[in-house]
C-alpha positions as CSV (number, residue, x, y, z in Angstrom):
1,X,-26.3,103.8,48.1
2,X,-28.5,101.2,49.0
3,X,-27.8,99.3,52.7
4,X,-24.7,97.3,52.9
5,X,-24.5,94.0,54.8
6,X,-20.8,92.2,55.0
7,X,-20.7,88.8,56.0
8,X,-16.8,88.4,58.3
9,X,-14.5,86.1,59.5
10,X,-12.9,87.6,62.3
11,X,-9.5,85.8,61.2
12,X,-9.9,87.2,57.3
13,X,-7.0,89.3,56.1
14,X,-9.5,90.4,53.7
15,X,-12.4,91.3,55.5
16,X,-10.3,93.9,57.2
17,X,-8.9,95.6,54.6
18,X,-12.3,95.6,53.0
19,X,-13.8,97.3,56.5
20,X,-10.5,99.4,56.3
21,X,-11.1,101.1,52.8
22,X,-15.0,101.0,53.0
23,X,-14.6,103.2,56.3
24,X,-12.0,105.1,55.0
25,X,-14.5,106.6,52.1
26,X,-17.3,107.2,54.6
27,X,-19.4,104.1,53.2
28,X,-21.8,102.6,55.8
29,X,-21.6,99.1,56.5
30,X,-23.4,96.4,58.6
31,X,-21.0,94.0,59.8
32,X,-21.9,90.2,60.6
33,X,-19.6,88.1,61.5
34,X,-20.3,84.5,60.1
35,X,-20.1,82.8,63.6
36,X,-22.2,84.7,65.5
37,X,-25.0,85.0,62.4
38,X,-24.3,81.4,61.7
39,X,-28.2,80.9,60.1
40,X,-27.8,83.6,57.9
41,X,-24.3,82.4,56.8
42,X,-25.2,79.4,56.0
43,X,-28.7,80.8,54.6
44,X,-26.0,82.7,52.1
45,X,-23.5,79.5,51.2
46,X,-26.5,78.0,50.1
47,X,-27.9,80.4,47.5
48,X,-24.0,80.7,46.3
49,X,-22.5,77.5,46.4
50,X,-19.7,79.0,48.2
51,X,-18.8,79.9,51.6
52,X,-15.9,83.0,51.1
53,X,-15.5,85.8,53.3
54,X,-16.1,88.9,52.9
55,X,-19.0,87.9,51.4
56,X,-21.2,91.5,50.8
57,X,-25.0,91.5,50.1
58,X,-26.7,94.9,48.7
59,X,-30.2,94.6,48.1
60,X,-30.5,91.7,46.2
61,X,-26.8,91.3,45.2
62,X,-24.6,89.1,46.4
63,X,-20.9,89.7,45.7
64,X,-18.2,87.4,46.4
65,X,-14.4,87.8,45.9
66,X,-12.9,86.1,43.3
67,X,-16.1,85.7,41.7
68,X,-17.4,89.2,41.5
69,X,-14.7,91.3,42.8
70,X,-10.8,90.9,43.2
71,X,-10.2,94.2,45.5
72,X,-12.1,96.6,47.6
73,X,-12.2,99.2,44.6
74,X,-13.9,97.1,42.0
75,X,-16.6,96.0,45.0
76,X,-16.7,99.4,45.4
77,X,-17.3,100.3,42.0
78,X,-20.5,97.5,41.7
79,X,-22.1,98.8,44.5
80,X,-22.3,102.0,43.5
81,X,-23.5,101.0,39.9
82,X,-25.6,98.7,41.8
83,X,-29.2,100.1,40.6
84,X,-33.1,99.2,40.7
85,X,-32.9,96.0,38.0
86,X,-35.4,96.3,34.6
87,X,-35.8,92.5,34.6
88,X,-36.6,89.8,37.3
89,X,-33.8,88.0,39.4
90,X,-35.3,84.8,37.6
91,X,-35.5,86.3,34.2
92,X,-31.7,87.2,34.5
93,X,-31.0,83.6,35.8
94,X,-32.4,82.3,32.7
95,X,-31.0,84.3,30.4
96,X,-27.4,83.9,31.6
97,X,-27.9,80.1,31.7
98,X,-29.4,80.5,28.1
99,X,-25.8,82.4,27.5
100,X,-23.6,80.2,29.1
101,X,-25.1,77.4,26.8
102,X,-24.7,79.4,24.2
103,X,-20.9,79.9,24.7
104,X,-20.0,76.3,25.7
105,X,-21.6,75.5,22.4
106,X,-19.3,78.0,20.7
């Protein structure tokens, strides 16, 4: 599994029961809590729009809760599916805007 980096809250609920389970199956983490990596957080809420803890970067991925994930399992599940991408970040962009066009027009 590629490296793991979790951006934290110290007062999230959620970023400790994410830490919780992720230690519990034996799957290495880097944790950085948004306060004291406060350039990098911000860094983060700007190529998401958003600024949600535990926010978890792998690689190239960023997953957010609510938005990619709604529980430790289904994170857990991505990142292990998480492999080397055929197509371009900005390929990918393009296509999904391409789709989400597409729908909205539906």
């Amino acid at each position: 599994m590629k490296e793991i980096t979790i951006y934290t809250s110290k007062t999230c609920p959620y970023c400790k029961k994410l830490k919780q389970v992720l230690n519990n199956k034996d799957i290495k983490f880097t944790e950085k809590d948004s306060t004291e990596y406060q350039s990098e957080w911000i860094q983060l809420q700007r190529v998401t729009g958003l600024a949600t803890w535990p926010a978890v970067v792998q690689g190239n991925n960023i997953y957010l809760p609510g938005r990619d994930y709604n529980n430790p399992e289904q994170l857990i599940s991505l990142l292990n599916n998480n492999n080397e991408e055929k197509y371009s970040s900005d390929l990918r962009v393009e296509q999904a805007l391409k789709t989400l066009i597409y729908s909205i027009n539906q």
